[in-house]
C-alpha atoms as an extended CHARMM CRD file, in Angstrom:
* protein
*
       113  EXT
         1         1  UNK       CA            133.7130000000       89.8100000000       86.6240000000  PROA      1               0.0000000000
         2         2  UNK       CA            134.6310000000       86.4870000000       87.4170000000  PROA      2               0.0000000000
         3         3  UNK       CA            132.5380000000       83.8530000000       88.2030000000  PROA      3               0.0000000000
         4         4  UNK       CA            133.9870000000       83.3630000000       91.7530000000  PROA      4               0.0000000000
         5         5  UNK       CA            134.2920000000       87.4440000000       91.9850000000  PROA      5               0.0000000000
         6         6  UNK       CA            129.7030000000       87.2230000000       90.9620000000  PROA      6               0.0000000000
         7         7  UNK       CA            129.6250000000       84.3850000000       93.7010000000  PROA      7               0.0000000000
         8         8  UNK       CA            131.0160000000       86.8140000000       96.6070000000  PROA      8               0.0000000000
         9         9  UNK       CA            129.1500000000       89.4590000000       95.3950000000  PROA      9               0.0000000000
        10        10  UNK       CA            125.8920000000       87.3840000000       95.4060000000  PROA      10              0.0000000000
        11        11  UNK       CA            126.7320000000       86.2670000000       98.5380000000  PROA      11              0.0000000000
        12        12  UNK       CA            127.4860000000       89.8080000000      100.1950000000  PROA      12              0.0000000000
        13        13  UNK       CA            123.9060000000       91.4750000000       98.4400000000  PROA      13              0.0000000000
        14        14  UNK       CA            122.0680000000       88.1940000000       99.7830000000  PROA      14              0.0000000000
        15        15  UNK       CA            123.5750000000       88.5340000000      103.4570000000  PROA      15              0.0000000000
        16        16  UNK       CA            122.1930000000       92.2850000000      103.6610000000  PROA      16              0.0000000000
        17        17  UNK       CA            119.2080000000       91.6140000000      102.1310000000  PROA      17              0.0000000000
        18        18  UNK       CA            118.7500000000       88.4610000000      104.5420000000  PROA      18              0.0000000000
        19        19  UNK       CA            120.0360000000       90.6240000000      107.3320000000  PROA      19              0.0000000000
        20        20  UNK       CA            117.4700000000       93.6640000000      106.0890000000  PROA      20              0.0000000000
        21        21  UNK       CA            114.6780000000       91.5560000000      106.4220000000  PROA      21              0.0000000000
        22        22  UNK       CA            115.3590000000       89.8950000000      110.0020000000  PROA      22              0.0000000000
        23        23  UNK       CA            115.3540000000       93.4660000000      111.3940000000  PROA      23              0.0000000000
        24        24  UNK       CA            112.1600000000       94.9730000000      109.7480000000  PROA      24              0.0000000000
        25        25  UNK       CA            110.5180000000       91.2730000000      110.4640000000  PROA      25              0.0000000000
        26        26  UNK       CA            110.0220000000       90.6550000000      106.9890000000  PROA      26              0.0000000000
        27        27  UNK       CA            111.0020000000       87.1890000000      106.5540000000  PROA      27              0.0000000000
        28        28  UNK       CA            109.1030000000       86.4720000000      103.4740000000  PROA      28              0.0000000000
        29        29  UNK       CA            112.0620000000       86.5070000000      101.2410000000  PROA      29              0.0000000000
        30        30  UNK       CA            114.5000000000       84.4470000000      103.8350000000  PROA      30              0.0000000000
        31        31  UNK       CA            114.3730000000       81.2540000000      102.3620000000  PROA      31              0.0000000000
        32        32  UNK       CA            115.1270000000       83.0600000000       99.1390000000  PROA      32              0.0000000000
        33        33  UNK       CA            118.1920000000       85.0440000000      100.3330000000  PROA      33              0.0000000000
        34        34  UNK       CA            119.5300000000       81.7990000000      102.1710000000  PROA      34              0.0000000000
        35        35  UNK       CA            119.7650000000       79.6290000000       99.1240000000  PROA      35              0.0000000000
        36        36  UNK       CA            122.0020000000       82.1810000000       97.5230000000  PROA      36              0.0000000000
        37        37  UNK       CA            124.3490000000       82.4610000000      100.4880000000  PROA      37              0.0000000000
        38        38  UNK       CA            124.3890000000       79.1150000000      101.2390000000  PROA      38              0.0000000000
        39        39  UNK       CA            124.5420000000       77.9590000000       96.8660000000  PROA      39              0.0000000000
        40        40  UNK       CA            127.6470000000       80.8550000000       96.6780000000  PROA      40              0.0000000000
        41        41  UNK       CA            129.1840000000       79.2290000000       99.8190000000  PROA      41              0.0000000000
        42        42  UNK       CA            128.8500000000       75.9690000000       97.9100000000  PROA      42              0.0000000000
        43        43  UNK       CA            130.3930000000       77.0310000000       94.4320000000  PROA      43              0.0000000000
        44        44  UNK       CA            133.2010000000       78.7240000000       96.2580000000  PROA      44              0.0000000000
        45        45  UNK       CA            133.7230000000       75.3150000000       98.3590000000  PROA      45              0.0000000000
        46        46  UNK       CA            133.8220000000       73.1720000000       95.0640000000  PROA      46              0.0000000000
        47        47  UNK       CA            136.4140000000       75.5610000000       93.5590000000  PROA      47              0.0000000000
        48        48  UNK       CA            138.5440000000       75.4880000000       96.9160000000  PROA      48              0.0000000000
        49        49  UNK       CA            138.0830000000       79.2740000000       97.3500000000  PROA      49              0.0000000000
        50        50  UNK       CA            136.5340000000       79.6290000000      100.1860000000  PROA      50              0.0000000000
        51        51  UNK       CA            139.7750000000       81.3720000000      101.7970000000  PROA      51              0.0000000000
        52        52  UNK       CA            137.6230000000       84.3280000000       99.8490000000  PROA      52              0.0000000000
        53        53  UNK       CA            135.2470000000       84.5250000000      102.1110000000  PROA      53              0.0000000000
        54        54  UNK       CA            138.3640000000       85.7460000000      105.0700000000  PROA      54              0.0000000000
        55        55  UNK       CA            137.9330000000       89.1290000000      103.1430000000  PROA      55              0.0000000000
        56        56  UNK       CA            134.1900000000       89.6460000000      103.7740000000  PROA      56              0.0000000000
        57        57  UNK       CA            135.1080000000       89.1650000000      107.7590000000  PROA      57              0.0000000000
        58        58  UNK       CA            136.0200000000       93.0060000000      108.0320000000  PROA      58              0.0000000000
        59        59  UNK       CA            132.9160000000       93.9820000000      105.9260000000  PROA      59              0.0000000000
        60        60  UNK       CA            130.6450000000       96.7710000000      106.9100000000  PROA      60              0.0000000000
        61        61  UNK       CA            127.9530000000       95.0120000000      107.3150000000  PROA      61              0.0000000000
        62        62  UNK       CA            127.2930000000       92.9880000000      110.0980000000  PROA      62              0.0000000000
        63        63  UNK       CA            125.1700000000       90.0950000000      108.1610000000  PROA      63              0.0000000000
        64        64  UNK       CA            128.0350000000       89.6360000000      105.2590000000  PROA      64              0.0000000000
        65        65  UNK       CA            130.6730000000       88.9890000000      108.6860000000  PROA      65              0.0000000000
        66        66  UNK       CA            127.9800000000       86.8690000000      110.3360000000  PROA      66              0.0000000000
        67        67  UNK       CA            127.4130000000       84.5550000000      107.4820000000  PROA      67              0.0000000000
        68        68  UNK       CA            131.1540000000       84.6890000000      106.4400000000  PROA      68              0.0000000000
        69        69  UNK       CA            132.4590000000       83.7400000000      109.7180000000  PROA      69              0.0000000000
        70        70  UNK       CA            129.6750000000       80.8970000000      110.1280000000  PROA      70              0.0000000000
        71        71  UNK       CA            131.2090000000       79.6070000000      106.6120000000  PROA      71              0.0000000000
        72        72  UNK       CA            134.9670000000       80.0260000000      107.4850000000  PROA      72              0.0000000000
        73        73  UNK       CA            135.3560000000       78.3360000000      110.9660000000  PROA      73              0.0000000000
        74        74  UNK       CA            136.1840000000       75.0010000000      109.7410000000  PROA      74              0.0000000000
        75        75  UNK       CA            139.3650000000       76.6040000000      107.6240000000  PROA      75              0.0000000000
        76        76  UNK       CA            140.2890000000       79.8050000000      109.8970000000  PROA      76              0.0000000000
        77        77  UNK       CA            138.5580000000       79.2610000000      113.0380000000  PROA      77              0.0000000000
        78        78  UNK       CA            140.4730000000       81.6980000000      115.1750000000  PROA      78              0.0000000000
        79        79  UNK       CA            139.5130000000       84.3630000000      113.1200000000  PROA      79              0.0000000000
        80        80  UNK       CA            136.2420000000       83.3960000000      112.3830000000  PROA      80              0.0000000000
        81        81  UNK       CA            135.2470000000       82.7650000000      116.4710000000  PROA      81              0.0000000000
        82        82  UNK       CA            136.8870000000       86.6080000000      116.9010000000  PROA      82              0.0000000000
        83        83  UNK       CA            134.4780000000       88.1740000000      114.7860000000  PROA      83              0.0000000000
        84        84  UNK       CA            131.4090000000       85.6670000000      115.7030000000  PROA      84              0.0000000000
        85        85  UNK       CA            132.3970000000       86.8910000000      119.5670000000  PROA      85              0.0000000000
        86        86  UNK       CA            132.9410000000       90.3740000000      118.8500000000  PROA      86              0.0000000000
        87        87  UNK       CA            129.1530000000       90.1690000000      116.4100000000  PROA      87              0.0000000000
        88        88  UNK       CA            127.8100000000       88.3500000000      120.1500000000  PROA      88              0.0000000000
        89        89  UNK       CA            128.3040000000       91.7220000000      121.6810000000  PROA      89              0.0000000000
        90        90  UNK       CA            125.8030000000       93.6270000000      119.7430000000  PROA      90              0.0000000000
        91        91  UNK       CA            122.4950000000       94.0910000000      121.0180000000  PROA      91              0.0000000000
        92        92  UNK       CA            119.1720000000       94.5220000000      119.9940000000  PROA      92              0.0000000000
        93        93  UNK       CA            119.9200000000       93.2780000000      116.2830000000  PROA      93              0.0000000000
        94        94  UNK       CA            119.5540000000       89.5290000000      115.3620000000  PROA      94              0.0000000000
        95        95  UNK       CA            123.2930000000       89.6920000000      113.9510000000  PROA      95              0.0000000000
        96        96  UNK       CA            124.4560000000       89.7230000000      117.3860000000  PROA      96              0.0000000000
        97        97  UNK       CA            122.0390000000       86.7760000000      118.6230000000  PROA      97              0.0000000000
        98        98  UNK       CA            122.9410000000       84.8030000000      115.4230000000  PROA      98              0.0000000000
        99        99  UNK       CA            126.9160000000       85.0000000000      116.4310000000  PROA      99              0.0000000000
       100       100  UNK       CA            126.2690000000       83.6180000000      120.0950000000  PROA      100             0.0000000000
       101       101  UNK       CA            124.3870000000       80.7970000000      119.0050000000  PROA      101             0.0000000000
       102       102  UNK       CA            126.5670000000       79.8060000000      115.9430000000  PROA      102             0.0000000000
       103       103  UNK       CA            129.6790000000       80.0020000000      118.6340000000  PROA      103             0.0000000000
       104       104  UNK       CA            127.8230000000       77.7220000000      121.0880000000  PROA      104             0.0000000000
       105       105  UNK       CA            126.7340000000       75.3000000000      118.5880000000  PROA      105             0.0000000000
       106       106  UNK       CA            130.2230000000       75.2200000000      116.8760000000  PROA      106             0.0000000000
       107       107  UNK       CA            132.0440000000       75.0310000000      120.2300000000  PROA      107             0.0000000000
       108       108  UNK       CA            129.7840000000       72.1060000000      121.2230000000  PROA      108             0.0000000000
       109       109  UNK       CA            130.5700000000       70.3110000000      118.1840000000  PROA      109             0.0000000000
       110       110  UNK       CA            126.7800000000       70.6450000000      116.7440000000  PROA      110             0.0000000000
       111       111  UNK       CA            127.4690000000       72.6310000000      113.7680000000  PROA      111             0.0000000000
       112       112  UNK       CA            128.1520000000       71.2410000000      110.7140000000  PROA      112             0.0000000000
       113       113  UNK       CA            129.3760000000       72.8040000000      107.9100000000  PROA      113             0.0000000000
């Protein structure tokens, strides 16, 4: 495996475990799960992959295409804002709240990447 290959794959096991946790409302472990995403995001971003992440925006899972479309609107935003809108329209799981509010704060200009 390569070490950009073991950062996506950190990153997609930390997004469902993140994403596991918001829906039973055990959060104990968020802060945990974050720091990988957010350290994989990082070590992609130093090594000018993050065009990696694109591939995780047609994942399963709705947490991996959550976090990966937060991560990729500054380099693909059309396709990340399509799957953050089409995320919005799922109900009853924090996924879906997640997407509106990244959209609203990106369109606004508030989020910062």
């Amino acid at each position: 495996m390569t070490p950009t290959t073991d950062h996506i794959g950190k990153f997609v096991d930390a997004c469902i475990a993140k994403g596991e946790g918001e829906e039973s409302g055990n959060t104990k472990q968020d802060r945990k799960h974050y720091k990988i995403i957010h350290s994989s995001y990082l070590r992609l971003k130093e090594a000018g992959r993050l065009e990696e992440l694109l591939e995780l925006l047609n994942h399963e899972n709705p947490y991996v295409r959550l976090w990966a479309a937060s991560y990729t609107l500054q380099i693909a935003p059309a396709k990340a804002e399509r799957t953050l809108e089409e995320l919005s329209c799922i109900c009853g799981v924090p996924a879906g709240f997640s997407a509106s509010i990244t959209l609203k704060e990106w369109r606004a200009g508030r989020l910062n990447l």
